[in-house]
C-alpha positions in Angstrom: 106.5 126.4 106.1 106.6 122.8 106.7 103.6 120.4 104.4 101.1 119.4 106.8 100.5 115.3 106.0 97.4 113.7 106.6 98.1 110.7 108.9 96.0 107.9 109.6 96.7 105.5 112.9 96.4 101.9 113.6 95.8 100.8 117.0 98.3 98.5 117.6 98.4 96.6 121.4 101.0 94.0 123.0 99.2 90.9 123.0 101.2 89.1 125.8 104.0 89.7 127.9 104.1 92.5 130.8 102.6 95.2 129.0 99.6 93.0 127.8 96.7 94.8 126.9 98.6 98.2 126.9 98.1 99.8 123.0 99.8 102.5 120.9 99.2 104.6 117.8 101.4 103.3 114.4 101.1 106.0 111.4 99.4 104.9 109.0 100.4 106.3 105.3 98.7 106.6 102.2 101.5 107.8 99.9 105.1 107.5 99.2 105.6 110.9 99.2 103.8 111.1 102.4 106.4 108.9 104.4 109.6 110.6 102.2 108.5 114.3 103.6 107.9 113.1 107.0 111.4 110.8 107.6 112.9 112.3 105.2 114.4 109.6 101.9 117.1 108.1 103.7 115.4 107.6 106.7 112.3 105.8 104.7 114.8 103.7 102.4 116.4 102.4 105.5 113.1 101.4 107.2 111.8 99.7 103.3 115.2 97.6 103.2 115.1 96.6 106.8 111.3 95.6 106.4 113.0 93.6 102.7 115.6 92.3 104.6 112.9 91.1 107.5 110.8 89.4 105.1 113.4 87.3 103.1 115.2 86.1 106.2 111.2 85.0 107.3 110.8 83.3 103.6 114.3 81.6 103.5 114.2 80.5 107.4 110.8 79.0 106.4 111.7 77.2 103.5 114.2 75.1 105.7 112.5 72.1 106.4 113.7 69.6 108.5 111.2 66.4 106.5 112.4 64.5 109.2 116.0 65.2 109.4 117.8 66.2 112.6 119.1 70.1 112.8 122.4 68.5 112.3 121.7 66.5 109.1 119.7 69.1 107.5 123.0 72.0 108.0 125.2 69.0 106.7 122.5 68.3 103.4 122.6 72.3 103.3 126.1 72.6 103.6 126.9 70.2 100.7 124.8 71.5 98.4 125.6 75.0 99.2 129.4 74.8 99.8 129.6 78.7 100.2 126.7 78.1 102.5 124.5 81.3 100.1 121.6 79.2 100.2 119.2 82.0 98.4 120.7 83.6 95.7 121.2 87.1 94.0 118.9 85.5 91.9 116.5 84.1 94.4 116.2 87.9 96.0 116.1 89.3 92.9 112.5 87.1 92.4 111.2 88.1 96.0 108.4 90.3 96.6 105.8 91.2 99.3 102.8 89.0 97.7 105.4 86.4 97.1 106.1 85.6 100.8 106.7 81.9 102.5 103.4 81.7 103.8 102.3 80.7 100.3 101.4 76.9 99.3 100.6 75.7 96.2 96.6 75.2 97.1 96.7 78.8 98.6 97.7 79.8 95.1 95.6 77.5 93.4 92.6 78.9 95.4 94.1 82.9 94.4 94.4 81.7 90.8 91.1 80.3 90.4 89.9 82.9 91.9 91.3 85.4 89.5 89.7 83.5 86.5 86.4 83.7 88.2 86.8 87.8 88.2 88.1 87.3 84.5 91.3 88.4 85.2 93.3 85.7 83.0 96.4 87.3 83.1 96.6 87.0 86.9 95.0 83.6 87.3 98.1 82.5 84.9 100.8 84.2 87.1 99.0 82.3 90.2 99.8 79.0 88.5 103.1 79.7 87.6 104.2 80.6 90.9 102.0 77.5 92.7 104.0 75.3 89.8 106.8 77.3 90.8 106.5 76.4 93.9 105.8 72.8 93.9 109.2 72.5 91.6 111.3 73.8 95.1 109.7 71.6 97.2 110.1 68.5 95.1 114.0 69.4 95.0 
């Protein structure tokens, strides 16, 4: 007999284009182990490394900024300092997670570390500085 699993839904809805306005149901689940029994592990690997894969391309594309150079002259900086052209690293992706995204700044952190130390949780407030000082070190190179 197959598990029942409980399954919560987001209403989701196109917000332009032809089908503006329409909406539809997206899963919602609470568990691990409630995704793996109902897609099954490869299924819900493939769907967690295409969702990785999404959000790194996102954090490197972002990360390219032009500070005033042409398209051209920023591939031709890029390409010299990256003669293989790998321009984030095993390395790089091995440091990447969700909360670690390229829509951080160095204030957002700031504001996210200060207000860790305000809850008293020290130990968080620190990582928050390290990453904003983290940060601040990549955009100065």
């Amino acid at each position: 007999m197959a598990e029942t699993i409980e399954t919560n839904y987001e209403v989701e809805h196109f917000q332009s284009g032809l089908w503006e306005g329409f909406k539809f149901h997206v899963p919602e689940f609470k568990t691990t182990s409630d995704v793996v029994n109902r897609y099954g592990e490869e299924k819900t690997l493939a769907l967690l490394n295409q969702q990785v894969s999404a959000r790194i391309r996102s954090t490197v594309k972002n990360s390219l900024k032009p500070n005033g150079k042409t398209s051209e002259e920023l591939k031709i900086e890029l390409s010299e300092k990256y003669p293989d052209l790998v321009i984030y690293s095993k390395d790089d992706a091995d440091k990447w997670s969700p909360e670690n995204t390229g829509n951080e700044t160095p204030s957002k952190l700031f504001k996210k570390a200060k207000a860790a130390f305000a809850t008293g949780d020290v130990e968080q407030g620190k990582e928050f500085l390290a990453r904003m000082e983290e940060l601040m070190a990549q955009q100065e190179a």
